[in-house]
C-alpha positions as CSV (number, residue, x, y, z in Angstrom):
1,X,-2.1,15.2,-18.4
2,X,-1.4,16.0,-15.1
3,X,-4.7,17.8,-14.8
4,X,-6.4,15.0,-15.6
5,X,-4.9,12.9,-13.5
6,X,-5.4,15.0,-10.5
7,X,-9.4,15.0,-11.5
8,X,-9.0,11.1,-11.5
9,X,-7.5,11.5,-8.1
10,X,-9.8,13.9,-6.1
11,X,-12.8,11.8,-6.3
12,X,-11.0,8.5,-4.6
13,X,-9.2,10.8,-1.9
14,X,-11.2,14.0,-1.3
15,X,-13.4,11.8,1.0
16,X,-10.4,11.4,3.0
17,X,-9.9,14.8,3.8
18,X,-13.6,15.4,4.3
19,X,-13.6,12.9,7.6
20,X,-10.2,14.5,8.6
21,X,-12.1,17.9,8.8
22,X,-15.1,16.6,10.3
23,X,-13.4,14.2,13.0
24,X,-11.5,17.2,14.1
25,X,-14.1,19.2,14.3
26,X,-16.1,16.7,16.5
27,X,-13.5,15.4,18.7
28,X,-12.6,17.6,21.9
29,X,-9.1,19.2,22.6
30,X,-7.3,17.1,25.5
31,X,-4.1,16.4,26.9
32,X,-2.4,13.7,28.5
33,X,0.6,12.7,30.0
34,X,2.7,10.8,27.7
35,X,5.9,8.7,26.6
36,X,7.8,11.2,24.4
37,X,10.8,10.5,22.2
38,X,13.4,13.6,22.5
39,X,16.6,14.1,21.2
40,X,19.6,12.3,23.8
41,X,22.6,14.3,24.3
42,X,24.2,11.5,22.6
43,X,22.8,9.1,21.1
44,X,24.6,5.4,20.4
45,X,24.2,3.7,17.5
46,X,22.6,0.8,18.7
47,X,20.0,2.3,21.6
48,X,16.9,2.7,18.9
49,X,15.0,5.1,20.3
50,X,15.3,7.2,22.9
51,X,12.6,7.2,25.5
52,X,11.8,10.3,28.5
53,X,11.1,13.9,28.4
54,X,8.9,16.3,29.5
55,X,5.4,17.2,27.7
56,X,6.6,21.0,26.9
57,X,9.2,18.4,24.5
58,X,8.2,18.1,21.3
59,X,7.6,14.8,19.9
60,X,9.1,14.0,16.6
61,X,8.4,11.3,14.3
62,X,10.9,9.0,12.7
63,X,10.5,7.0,9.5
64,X,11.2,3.6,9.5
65,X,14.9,2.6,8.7
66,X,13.7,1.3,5.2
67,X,12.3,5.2,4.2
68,X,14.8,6.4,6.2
69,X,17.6,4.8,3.6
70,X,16.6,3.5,0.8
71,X,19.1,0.9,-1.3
72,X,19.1,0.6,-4.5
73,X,22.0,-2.1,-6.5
74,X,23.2,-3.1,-9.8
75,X,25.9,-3.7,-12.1
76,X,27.0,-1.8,-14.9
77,X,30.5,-1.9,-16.4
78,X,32.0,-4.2,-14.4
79,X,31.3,-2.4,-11.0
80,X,28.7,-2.8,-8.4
81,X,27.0,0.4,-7.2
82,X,25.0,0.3,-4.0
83,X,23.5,3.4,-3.8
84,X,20.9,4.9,-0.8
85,X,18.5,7.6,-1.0
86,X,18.5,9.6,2.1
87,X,15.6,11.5,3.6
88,X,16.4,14.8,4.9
89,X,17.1,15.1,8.7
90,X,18.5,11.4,8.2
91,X,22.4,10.3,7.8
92,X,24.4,7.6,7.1
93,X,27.8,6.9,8.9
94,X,31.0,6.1,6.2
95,X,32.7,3.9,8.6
96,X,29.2,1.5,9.4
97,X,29.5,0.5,6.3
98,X,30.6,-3.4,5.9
99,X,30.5,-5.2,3.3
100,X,30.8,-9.4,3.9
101,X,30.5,-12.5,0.9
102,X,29.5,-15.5,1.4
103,X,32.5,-16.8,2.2
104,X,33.7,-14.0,5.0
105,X,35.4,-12.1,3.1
106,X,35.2,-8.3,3.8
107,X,35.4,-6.1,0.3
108,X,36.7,-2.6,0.4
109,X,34.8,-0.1,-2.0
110,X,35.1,3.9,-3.4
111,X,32.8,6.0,-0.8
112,X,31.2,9.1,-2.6
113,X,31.5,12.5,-1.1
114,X,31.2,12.7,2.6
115,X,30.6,15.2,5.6
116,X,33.3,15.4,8.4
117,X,31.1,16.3,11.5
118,X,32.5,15.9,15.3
119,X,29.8,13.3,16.7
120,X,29.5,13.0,20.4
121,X,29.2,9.2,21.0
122,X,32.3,8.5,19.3
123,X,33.9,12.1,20.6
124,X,35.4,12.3,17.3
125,X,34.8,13.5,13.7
126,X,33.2,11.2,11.6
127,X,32.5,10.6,8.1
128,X,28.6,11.2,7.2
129,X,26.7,11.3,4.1
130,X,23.4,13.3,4.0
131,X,21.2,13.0,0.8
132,X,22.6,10.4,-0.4
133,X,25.6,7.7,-0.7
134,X,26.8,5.6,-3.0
135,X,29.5,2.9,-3.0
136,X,31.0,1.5,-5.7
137,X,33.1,-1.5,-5.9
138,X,34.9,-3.0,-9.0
139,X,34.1,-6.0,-9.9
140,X,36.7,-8.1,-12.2
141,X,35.5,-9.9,-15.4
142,X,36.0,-13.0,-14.1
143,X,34.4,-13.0,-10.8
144,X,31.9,-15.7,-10.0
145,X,28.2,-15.2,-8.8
146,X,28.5,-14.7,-5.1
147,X,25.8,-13.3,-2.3
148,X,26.8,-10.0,-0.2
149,X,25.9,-8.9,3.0
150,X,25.7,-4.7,3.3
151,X,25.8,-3.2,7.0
152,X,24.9,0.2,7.3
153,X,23.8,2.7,9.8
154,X,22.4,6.1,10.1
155,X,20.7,8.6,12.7
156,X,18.6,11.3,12.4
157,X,19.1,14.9,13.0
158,X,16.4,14.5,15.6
159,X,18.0,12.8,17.9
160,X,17.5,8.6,16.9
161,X,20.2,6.7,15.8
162,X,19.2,3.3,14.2
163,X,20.8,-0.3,15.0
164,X,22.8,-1.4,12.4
165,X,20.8,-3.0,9.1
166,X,21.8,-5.7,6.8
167,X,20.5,-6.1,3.3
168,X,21.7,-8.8,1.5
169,X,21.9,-9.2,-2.4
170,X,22.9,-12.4,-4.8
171,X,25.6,-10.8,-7.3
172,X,26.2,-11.9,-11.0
173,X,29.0,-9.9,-12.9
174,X,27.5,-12.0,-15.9
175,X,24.3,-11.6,-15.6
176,X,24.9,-7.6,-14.6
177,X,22.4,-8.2,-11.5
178,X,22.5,-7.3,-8.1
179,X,19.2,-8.7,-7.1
180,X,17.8,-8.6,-3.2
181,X,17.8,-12.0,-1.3
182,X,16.2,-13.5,2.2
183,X,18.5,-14.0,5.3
184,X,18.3,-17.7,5.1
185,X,19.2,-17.9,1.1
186,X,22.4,-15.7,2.4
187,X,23.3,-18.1,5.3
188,X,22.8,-21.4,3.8
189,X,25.8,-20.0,1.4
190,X,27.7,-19.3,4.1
191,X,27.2,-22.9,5.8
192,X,25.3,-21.6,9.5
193,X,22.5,-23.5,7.6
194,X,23.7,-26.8,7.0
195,X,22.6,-28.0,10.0
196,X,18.8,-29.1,10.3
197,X,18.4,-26.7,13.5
198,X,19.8,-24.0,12.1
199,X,18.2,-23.4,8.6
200,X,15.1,-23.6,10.1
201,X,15.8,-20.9,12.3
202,X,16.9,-18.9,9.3
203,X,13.9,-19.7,8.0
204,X,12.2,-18.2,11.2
205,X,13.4,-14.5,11.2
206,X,12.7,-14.7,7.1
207,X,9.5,-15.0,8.2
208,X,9.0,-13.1,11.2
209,X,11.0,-9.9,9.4
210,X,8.4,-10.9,6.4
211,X,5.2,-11.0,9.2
212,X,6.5,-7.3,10.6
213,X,6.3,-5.9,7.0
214,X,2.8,-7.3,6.7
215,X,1.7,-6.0,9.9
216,X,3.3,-2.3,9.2
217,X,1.5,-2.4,6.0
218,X,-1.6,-3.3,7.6
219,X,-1.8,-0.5,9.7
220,X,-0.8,1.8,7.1
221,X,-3.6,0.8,5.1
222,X,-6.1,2.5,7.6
223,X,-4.6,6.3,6.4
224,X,-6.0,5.0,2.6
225,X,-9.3,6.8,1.4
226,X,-10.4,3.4,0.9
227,X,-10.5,2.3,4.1
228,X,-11.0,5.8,6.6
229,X,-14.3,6.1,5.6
230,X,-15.0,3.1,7.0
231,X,-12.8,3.7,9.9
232,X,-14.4,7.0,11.3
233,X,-17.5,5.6,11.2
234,X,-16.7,2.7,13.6
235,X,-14.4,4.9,16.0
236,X,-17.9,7.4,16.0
237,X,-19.9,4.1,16.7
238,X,-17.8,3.9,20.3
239,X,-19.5,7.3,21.2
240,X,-23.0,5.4,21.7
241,X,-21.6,1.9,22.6
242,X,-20.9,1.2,26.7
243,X,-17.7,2.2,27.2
244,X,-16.7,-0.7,29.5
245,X,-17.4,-3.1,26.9
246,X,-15.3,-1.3,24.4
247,X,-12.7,-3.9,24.0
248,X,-15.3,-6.6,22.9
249,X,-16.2,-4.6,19.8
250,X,-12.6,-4.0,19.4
251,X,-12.2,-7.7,19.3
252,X,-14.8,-8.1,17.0
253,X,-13.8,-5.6,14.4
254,X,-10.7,-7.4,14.2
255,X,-12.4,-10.9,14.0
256,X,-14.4,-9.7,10.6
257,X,-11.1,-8.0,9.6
258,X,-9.3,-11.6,10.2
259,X,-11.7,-13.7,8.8
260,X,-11.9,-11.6,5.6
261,X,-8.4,-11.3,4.8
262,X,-8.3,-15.3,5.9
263,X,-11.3,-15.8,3.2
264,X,-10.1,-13.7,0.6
265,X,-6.2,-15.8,0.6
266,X,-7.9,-19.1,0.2
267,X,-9.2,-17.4,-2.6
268,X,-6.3,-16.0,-4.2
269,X,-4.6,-19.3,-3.2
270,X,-7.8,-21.7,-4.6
271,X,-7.6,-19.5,-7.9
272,X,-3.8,-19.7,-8.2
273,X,-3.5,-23.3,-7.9
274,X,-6.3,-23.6,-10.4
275,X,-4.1,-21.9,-13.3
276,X,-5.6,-18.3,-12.8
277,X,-2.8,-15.4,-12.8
278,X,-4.3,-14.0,-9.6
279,X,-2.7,-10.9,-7.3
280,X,-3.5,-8.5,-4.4
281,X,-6.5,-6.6,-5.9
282,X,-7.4,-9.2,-8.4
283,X,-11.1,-9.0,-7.4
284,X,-11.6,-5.4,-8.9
285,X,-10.9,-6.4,-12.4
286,X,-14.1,-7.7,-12.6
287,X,-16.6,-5.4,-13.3
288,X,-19.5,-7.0,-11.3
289,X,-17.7,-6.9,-8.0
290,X,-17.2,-2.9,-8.9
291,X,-20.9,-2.9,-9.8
292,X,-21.6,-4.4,-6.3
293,X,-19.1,-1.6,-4.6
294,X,-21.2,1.0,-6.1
295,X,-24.5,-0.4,-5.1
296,X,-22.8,-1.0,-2.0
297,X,-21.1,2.8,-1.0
298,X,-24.6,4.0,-2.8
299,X,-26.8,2.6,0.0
300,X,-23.9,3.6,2.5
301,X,-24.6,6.9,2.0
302,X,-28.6,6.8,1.1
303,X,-28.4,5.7,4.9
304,X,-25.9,8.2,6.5
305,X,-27.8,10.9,4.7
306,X,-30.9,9.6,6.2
307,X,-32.7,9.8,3.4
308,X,-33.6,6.1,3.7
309,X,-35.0,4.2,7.0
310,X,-33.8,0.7,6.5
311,X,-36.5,-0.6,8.9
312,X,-36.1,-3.7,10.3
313,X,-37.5,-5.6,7.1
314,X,-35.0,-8.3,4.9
315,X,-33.3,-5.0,3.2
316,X,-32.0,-3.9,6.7
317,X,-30.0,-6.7,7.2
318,X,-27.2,-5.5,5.7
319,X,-27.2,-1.7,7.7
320,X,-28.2,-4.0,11.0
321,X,-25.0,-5.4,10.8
322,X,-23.1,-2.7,10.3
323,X,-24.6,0.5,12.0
324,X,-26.0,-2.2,14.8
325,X,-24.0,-1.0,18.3
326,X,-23.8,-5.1,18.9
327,X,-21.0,-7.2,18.6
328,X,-22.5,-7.8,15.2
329,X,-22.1,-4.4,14.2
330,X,-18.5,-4.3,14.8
331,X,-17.7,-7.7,13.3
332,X,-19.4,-6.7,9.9
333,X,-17.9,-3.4,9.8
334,X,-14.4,-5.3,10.1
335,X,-15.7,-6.9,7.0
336,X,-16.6,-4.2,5.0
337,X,-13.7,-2.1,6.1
338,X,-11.6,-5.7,4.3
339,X,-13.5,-5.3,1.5
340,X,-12.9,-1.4,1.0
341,X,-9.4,-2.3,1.5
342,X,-8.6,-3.9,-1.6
343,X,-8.1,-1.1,-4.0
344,X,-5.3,0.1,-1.8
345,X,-1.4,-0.8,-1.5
346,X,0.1,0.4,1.7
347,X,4.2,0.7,1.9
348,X,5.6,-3.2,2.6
349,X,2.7,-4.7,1.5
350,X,4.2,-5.2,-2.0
351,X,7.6,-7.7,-0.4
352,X,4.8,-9.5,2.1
353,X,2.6,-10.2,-0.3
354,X,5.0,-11.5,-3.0
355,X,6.9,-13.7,-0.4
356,X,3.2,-15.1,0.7
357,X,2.4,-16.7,-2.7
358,X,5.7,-18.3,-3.4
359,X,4.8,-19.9,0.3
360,X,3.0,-22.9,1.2
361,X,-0.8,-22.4,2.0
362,X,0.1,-22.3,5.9
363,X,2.3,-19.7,5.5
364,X,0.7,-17.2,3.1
365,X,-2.5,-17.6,5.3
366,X,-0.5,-16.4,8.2
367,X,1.1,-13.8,6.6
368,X,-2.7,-12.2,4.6
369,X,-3.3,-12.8,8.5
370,X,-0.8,-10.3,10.2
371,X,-1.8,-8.1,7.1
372,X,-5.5,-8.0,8.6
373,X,-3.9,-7.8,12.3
374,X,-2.1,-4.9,11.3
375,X,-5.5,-3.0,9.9
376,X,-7.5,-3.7,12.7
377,X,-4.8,-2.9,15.2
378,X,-5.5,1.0,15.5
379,X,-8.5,0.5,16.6
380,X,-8.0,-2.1,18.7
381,X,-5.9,0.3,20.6
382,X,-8.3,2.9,20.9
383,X,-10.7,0.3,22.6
384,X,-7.9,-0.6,25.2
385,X,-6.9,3.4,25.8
386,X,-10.1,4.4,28.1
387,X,-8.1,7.8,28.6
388,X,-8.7,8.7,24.6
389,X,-12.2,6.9,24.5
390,X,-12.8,9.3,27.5
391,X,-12.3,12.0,25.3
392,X,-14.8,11.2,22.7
393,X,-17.9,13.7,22.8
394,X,-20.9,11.9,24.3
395,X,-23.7,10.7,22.2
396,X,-26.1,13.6,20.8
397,X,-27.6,15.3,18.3
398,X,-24.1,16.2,16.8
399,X,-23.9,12.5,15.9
400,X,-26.7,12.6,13.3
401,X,-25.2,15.7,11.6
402,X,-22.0,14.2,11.2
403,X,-23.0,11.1,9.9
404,X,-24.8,12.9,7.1
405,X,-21.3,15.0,6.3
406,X,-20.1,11.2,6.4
407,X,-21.8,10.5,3.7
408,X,-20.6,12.9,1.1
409,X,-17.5,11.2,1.1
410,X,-19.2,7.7,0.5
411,X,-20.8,9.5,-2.5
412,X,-17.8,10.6,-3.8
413,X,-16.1,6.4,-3.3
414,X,-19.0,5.4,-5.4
415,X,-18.4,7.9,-7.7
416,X,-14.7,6.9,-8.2
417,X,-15.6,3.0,-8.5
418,X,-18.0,4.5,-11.3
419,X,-15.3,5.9,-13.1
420,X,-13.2,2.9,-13.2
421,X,-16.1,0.7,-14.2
422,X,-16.1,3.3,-17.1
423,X,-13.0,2.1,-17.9
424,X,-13.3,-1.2,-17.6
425,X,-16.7,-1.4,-19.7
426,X,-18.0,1.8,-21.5
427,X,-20.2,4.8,-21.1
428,X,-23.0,2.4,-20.9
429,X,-21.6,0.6,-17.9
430,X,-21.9,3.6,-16.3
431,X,-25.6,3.9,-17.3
432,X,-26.1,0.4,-16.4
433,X,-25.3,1.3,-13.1
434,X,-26.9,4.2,-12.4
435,X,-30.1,2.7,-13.3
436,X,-29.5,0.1,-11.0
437,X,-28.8,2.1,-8.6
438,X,-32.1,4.4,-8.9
439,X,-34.0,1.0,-9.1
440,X,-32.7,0.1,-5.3
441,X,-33.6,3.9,-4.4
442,X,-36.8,3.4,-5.7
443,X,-37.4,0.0,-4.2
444,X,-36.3,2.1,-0.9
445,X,-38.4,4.7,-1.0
446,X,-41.7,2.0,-1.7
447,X,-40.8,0.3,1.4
448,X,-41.7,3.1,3.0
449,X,-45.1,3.5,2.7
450,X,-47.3,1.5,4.6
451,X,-50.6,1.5,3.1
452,X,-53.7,-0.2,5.1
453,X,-55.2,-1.9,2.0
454,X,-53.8,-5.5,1.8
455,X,-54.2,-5.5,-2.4
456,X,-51.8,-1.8,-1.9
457,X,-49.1,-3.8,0.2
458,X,-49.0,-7.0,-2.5
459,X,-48.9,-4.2,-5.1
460,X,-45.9,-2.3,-3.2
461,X,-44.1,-5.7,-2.0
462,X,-44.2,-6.9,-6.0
463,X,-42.9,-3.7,-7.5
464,X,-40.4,-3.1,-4.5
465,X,-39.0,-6.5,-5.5
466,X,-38.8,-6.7,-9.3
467,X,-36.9,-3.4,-8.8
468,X,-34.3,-5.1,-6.9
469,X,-34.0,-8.0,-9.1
470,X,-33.6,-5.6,-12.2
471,X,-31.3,-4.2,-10.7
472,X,-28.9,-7.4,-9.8
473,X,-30.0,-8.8,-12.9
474,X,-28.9,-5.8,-15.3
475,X,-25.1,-5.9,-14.4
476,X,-24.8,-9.8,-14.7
477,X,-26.9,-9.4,-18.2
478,X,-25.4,-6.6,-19.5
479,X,-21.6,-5.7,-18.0
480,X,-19.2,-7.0,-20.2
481,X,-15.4,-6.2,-19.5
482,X,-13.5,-4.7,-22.8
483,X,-10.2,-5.8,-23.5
484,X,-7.5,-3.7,-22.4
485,X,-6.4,-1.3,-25.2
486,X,-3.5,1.2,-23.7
487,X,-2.4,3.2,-26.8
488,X,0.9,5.4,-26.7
489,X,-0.4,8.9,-25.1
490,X,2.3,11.5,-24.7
491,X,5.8,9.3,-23.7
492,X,3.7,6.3,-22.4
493,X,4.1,3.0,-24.6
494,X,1.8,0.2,-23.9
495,X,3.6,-2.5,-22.2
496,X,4.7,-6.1,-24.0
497,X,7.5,-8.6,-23.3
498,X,8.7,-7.6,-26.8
499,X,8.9,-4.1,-27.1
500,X,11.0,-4.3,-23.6
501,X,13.4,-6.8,-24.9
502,X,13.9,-4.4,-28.3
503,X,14.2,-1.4,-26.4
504,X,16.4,-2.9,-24.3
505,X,18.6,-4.9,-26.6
506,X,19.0,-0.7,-28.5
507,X,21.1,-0.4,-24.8
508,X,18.3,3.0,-24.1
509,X,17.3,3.0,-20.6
510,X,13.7,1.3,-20.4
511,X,10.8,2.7,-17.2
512,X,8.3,0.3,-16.7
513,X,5.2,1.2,-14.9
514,X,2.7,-1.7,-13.9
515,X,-0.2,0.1,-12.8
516,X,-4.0,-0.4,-12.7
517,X,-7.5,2.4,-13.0
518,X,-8.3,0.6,-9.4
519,X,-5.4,1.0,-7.7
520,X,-5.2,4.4,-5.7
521,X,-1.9,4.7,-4.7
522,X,-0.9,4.0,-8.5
523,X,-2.7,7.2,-9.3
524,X,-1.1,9.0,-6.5
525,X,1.8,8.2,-7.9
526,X,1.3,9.2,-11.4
527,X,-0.4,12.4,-10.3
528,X,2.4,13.7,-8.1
529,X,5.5,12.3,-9.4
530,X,5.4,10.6,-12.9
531,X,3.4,13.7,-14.4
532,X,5.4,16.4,-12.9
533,X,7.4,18.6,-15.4
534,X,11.0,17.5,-13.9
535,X,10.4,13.9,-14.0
536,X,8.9,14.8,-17.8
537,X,12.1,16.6,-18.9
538,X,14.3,14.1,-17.7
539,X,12.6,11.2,-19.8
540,X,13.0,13.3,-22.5
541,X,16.4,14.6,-22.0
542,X,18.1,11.4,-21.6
543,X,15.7,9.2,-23.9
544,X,14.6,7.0,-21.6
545,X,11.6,4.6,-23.3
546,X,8.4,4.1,-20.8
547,X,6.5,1.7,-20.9
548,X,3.1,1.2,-19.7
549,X,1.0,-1.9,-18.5
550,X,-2.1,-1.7,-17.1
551,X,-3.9,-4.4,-15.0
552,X,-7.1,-2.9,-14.7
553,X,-8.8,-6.0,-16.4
554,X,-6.0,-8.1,-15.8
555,X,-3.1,-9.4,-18.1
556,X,-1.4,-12.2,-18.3
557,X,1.6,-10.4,-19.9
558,X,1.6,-8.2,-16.9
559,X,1.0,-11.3,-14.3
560,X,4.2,-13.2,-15.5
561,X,5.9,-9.4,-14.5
562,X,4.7,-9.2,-11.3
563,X,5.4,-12.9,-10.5
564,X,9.4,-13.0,-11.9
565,X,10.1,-10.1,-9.6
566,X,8.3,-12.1,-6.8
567,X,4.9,-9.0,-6.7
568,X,1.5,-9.9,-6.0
569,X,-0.2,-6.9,-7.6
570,X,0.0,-3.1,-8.5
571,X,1.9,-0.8,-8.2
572,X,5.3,-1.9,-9.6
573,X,8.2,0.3,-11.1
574,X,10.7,-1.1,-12.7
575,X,14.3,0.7,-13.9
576,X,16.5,-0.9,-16.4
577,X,19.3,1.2,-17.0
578,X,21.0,1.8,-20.5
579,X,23.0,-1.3,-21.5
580,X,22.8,-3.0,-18.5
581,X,22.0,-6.7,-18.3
582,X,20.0,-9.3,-15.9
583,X,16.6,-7.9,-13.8
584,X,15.6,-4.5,-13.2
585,X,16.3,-2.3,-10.1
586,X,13.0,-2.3,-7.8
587,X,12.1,1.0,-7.0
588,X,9.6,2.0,-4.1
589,X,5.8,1.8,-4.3
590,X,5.8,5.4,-3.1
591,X,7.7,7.3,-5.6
592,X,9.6,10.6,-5.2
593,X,10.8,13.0,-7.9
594,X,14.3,12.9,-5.8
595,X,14.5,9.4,-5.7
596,X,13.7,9.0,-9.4
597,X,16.1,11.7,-10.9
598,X,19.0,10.4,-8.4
599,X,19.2,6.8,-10.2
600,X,18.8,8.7,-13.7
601,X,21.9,11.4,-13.0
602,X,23.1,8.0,-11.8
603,X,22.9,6.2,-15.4
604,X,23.6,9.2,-17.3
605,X,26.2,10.9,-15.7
606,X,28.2,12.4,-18.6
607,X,24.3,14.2,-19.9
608,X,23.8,15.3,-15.8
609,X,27.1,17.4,-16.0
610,X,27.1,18.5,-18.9
């Protein structure tokens, strides 16, 4: 399975690693003096990072708090278990940890194992806890619901030590939940919101901590193989354009980027409010908007290759306004680079988008906003850094060479989107397509000749045209989306809202996996964790029941998921531990073996030992 899998995988990201090879191969070797971060000879707790150094210092890179520490909560036999997955290089101080109700109260829980290390700022030994930590506090049967505040605060090895993070949680012994909350649901139980003044600023670092989450997301989305294609092109674009003016097309990438992303939630909001179960990605399960991807990344590549001279007839339009070294050029390549986008789910992404449509329409439209901000921000850089644009080679033959290696890994985008149109119709879709495709080719390759008879050129010009209108006409005649039928394959059940209320009312541990044939980092996933032979054995060994649901086409089964646990699309991963009650633990879009085995030994201890 995993085999396959990886063959799924290496047409929608081998295009990725194509452009790495060829921008590095184009790009020239320079140095610069920089801002480096270096390890302090003590670092305090609440500093962030530390700034200075020399350039012989090497530079390293820290992960944001959130990867840094992952937290995981939930009841289970009358005792709350926090629990945080710790990257390697990264620890956790025992005596940061605070834990705070509602109503003040400070709670006192069991610490697991721990590390006594001498630490320099506080010229002591400390308690630390590399890997991982867990605390666990009992719970009595007849404690009330209540919302918890958890300090916490690590460093890294490296030399960064964090500022001290909260998480807070809403806690139901009943219910056997320990489900995560917003700031201002936390304080307005506390009563700093009662006042008019100060709930809304609650509400304003919600949503300025849900706005840098969108952003980050946004700007991860640029390493997706959906989107660097795109990308590479428009940085290799600055070669040729007048350097001076760089920051206009900077500006205008990021206005088709904005507008897209500002067009695209009025549409998810429009189609929501009308009754449709619509999500991030939502778009790609229909198969006409993949047919028009493939069309799309087909003539893409037909013109990188330069196989085809657009001209400057009514078919060049749409390569004008792309490969054009205007203004226009950059703001349509903003827009495509949106469109390309939405197969992909960066990290943070997932708790943006999920808060945006439980907002009001001004407030999702500003957070798809910073989403779109954060994507085009990279570039936007580069356009204001005249020291790297400097560094670019200068225009040349080189270009036309590169833009043809460019194109292989548009080929192989199209030839992805192929194979999930596969899925979503049949073999015949496929065909469909192709044909369509070869009718725009040949409609193409007409326009090229000129001939000098008038009753030639009418002749060309008619059969140039019904071969594009075949070839628009055939997918809306003859696509037709087939319903979604997963069938159990190897430990995979398809997903229902019965079979995970039996399974989990037989107390068995229950892993659900929303996922989707569209969805690239779902396949990721699947590929390098979920089929691996240690995350395998372990389903096995402790009969854990998985389960399945795929959105390629859409579901409203697996909408009315994503919704209750506040998710605007794929990928979602859900864990329900054996016999426990109330919603599942959330686990991270990005999934890691260690991560995943951690909260089973967690839920099966007795099996792990022995």
């Amino acid at each position: 399975m995993t085999d396959t899998l990886i063959r799924r995988l290496t047409l929608a990201t081998a295009s990725r690693l194509l452009l790495l090879l060829a921008l590095c191969a184009s790009t020239l070797a320079h140095s610069a003096n920089t801002l480096e971060l270096v390890p302090p000879k003590s670092a305090s707790p609440g500093t962030g990072l530390a700034l200075g150094g020399t350039e012989q210092d090497a530079e390293p890179e820290f992960l944001p708090v959130t990867e840094a520490y992952m937290l995981s909560s939930w009841v289970r036999d009358g005792s709350l278990i926090l629990h945080w997955d710790i990257e390697p290089g990264y620890y956790l101080y025992q005596q940061s940890f605070k834990l705070t109700t509602d109503t003040g109260v400070e709670l006192t829980p069991h610490f697991s194992e721990s590390v006594d290390k001498y630490d320099e700022y506080f010229e002591k030994n400390m308690a630390l806890h590399f890997g991982s930590a867990t605390l666990t506090l009992a719970l009595p049967a007849d404690t009330a619901p209540f919302n918890l505040k958890v300090q916490s605060q690590g460093c890294a090895e490296a030399g960064l030590c964090y500022p001290p993070y909260d998480d807070y949680l809403r806690i139901d012994p009943g219910q056997q939940s320990a489900d995560p909350i917003t700031t201002e649901t936390f304080h307005s139980a506390t009563g700093t919101g009662d006042t008019a003044s100060s709930t809304t600023a609650n509400k304003g670092r919600g949503l300025w901590a849900i706005l840098a989450l969108a952003l980050a997301g946004g700007v991860i989305l640029n390493l997706m193989p959906c989107v660097f294609p795109v990308l590479s092109i428009k940085v290799l674009s600055l070669t040729g354009a007048n350097r001076q003016r760089a920051h206009h097309h900077g500006w205008a990438y990021t206005a088709g980027i904005l507008v897209s992303f500002a067009a695209f939630a009025c549409l998810l909001l429009v189609a929501r409010a009308s009754g449709e179960a619509a999500g991030w990605g939502f778009q790609l399960q229909s198969p006409l908007v993949i047919a028009a991807l493939v069309y799309l990344f087909v003539l893409m590549g037909l013109v990188l290759s330069g196989l085809i001279d657009m001209g400057s007839s009514l078919m060049g339009v749409g390569q004008r306004l792309t490969q054009s070294q205007g203004l226009s050029g950059s703001f349509f390549t903003g827009v495509l680079a949106a469109v390309v986008a939405s197969p992909c789910t960066a990290p943070f992404m997932g708790v943006a988008l999920g808060y945006a449509l439980t907002q009001p329409a001004p407030t999702a439209l500003l957070v798809f906003v910073a989403l779109g901000f954060g994507m085009a921000l990279p570039l936007l850089l580069l356009c204001y850094a005249p020291s790297l644009i400097r560094h670019l080679p200068a225009p040349g033959p080189w270009m036309d060479t590169l833009k043809q290696l460019l194109a292989f890994p548009i080929y192989l985008t199209a030839l992805w989107l192929l194979w999930v149109l596969g899925h979503q119709t049949d073999s015949d879709g496929i065909v469909i397509i192709l044909l369509g495709a070869l009718l725009f080719g040949f409609a193409l390759w007409l326009r090229q000749h000129r001939p000098t008879r008038a009753a030639a050129k009418v002749i060309i010009n008619i059969v140039a045209i019904v071969s594009v209108a075949l070839a628009l006409v055939l997918p809306v005649v003859a696509l037709k989306a087939k319903p979604t039928a997963l069938t159990s394959t190897d430990h995979w059940q398809p997903y229902t809202a019965d079979t995970l209320a039996q399974l989990r009312r037989e107390g068995r541990g229950v892993f659900v996996n929303l996922t989707a044939d569209w969805c690239v980092t779902c396949l990721t996933n699947e590929a390098v964790v979920l089929s691996t032979d240690d995350i395998t054995d372990a389903f096995k060994a402790h009969d854990i029941a998985t389960l399945k649901g795929d959105w390629t086409n859409g579901d409203p089964a697996i909408t009315a998921l994503l919704q209750e646990y506040e998710r605007s699309g794929v990928p979602l991963y859900l864990w329900f531990a054996p016999k426990a009650q109330g919603k599942a633990v959330i686990l991270p879009q990005l999934l890691r073996k260690k991560h995943l085995l951690d909260e089973f030994a967690l839920a099966y201890p007795k099996q792990t030992a022995h």
